[in-house]
N, C-alpha and C positions, 0 to 999 in steps of 0.2 A: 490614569488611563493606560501609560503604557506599559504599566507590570502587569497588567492583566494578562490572564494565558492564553496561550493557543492551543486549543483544541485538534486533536488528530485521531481518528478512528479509524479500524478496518476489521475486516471478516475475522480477523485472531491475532498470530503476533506478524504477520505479512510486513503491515505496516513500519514497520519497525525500520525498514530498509528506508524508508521515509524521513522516519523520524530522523535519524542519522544526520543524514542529508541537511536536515534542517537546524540540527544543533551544529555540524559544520560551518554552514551559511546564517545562521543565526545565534550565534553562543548566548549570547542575554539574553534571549527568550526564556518566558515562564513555559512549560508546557504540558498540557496531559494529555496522557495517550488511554483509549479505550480498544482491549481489545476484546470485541463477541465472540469469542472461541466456542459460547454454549452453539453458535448459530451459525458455524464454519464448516463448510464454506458458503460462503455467499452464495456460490455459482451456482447452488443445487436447488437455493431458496425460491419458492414462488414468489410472486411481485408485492404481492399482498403484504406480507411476511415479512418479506425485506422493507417494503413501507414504516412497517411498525418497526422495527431495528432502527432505523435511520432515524424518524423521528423520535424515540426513548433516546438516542444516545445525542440527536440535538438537543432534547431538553433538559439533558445533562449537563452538556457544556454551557447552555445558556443558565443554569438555576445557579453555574460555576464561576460567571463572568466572564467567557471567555469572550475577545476581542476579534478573533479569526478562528476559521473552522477549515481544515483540513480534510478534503475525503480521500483517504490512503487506499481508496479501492475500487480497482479499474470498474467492477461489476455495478457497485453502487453510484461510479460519475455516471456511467452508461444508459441508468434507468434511472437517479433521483435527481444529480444536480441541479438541474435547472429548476424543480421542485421544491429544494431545500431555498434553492436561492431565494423562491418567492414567499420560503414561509416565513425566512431567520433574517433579521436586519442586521446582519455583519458580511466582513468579506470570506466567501466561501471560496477553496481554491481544488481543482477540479484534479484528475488524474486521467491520463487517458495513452493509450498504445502507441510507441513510439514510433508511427509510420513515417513521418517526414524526416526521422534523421536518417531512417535503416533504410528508405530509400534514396537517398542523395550518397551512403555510402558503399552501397553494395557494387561491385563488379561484374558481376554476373547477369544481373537483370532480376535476380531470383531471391526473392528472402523470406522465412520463415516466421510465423507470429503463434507467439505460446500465449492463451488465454481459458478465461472461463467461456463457458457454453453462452451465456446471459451477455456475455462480452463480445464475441464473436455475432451474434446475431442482433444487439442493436443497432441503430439508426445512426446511431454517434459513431460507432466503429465503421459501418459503411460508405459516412461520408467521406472520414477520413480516408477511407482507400482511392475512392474517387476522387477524390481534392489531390493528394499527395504520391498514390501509386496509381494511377492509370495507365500508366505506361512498364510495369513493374509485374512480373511474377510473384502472386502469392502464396506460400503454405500457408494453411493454417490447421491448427492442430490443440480441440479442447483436451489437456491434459489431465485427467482423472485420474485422483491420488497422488499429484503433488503439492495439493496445499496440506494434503493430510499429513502429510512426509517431512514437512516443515513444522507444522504445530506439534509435531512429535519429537521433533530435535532429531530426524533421521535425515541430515544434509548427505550422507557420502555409503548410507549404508549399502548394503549389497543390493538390497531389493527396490532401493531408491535408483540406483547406478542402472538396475535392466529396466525400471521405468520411464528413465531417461530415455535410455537408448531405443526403446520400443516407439519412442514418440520423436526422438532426433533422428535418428538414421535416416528412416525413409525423405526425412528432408533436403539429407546430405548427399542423399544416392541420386535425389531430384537437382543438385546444385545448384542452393543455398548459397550463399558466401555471407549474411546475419540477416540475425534471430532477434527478434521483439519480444523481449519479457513483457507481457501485458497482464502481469498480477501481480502485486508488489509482496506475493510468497516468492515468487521466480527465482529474483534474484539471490538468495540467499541460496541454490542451487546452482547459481554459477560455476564452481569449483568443478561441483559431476557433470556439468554439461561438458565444460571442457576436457576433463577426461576422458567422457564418453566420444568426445569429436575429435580424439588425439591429433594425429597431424594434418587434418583437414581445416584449411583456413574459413576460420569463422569471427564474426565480429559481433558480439551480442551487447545489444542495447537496453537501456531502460530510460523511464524519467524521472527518476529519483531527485537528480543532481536540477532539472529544468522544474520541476514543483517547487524544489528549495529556494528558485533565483526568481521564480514570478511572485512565489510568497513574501519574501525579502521586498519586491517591487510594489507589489501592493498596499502594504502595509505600511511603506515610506510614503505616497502618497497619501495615505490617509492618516498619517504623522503620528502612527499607531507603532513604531517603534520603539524597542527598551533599550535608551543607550545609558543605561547603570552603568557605572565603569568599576573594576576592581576585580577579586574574586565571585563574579556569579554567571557563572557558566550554566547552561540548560542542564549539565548531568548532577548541578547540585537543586537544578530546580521545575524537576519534571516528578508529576504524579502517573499513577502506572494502576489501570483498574482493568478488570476483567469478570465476562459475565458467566465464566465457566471454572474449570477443577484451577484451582489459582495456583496451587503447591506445582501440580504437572508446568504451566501456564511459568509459573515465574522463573521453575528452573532454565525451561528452556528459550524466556527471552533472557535472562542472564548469562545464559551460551551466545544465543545471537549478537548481542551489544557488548559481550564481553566484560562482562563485569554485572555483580551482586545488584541488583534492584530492590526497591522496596514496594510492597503495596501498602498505598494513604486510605483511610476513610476517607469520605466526600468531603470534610470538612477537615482533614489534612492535621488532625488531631491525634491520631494512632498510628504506627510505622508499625504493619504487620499486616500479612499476607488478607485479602477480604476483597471478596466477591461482592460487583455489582448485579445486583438481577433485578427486576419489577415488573408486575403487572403494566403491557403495552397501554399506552395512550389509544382511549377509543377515538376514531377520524370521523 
């Protein structure tokens, strides 16, 4: 039971900042990651749509064993999680806008939230401002063309850096003191954020590191942990699918993660690049 994998999905390779997180905080873990890059971004998708994405790529991981299921993406905890919870009998672990720590840290009174459109106007992101920032100044600001910019592997380019700054500035003119990455693309544009914010003090958050430490918690409770000991680290034991151009797809999560990848058939019998796609599940 507990070599079985964990499952992590997201809009494209976003997730990956995730995934990270979790082979830090969890090295023995099996794990596969899905990324929908045919169906990125998320944040553009109607609900319907994104319905059917979430449940194909549940029923993926479930036909896979997977023990837990990860959803690496703010847009899809926003509108499915609680959905998913009541369809999949595993533990499902949620991702959602880091407003409680960037408001206990800000100085100012004033912090800034990067998200999808889908993200920003759910019910789940609302409460959270009300729960945690009631008392707090918020930007917020749906970024357009930065998850494209990241599945392109354009982290620092020219046209990345004025789209940054198109959508920071005005934050930073409003005093900011941090910035909520609320799309697990974000952070992997950290680098140009802070370029673009040169010496203006900014603290930017994510919950990479806090998905990795509830997942850890959950899964010891439910004594679903893999404590193999020796050589078997997640990055000898992670499968890597994708439901779009896989060759574009693998170069550039092998920039993100730093290091060559492999794409597995479903059945982890052929080490070469292969697309998953299928006819949705009718609801």
């Amino acid at each position: 039971m507990s070599e079985r994998p964990i499952g992590i999905f997201d809009s494209g390779v976003g997730g990956l900042s995730i995934l990270k997180a979790v082979q830090k905080q969890l090295p023995n873990e099996n794990l596969l990651y899905f990324a929908d890059s045919k169906y990125a971004p998320y944040g553009n998708l109607d609900q319907t749509l994104l319905k059917q994405r979430c449940l194909f790529i549940a029923d993926f991981f479930a036909k896979n064993n997977a023990k837990a299921m990860v959803i690496a993406c703010n847009t899809a905890t926003a509108l499915m999680a609680e959905w998913l919870r009541a369809e999949y009998d595993i533990p499902i672990i949620a991702i959602e806008p880091a407003i409680k720590p960037a408001a206990a840290l800000t100085n100012t009174g004033k912090i800034g939230v990067f998200a999808t459109e889908h993200t920003l106007n759910s019910e789940r992101y609302l409460l959270l401002k009300q729960r945690f920032a009631k008392d707090i100044t918020v930007y917020e600001s749906a970024c357009h063309g930065f998850v494209e910019q990241v599945e392109q592997g354009a982290l620092d380019a020219p046209e990345t850096l004025a789209l940054v700054g198109r959508y920071l500035n005005p934050m930073l003119e409003n005093g900011i003191d941090t910035l909520v990455l609320g799309c697990t693309h974000y952070p992997f544009l950290s680098p140009s954020i802070t370029t673009v914010a040169g010496d203006a003090p900014l603290t930017i958050v994510d919950n990479a590191e806090a998905v990795s430490i509830q997942l850890n918690k959950v899964i010891a409770e439910k004594q679903l942990l893999n404590l193999a000991s020796g050589d078997n680290s997640s990055s000898n034991n992670s499968g890597f699918y994708n439901s779009g151009d896989t060759v574009t797809s693998s170069a550039v999560m092998s920039k993100l993660l730093g290091k060559p990848l492999n794409f597995l058939h479903h059945n982890n019998s052929a080490q070469k690049p292969y697309a998953i796609d299928a006819p949705d599940r009718e609801n």
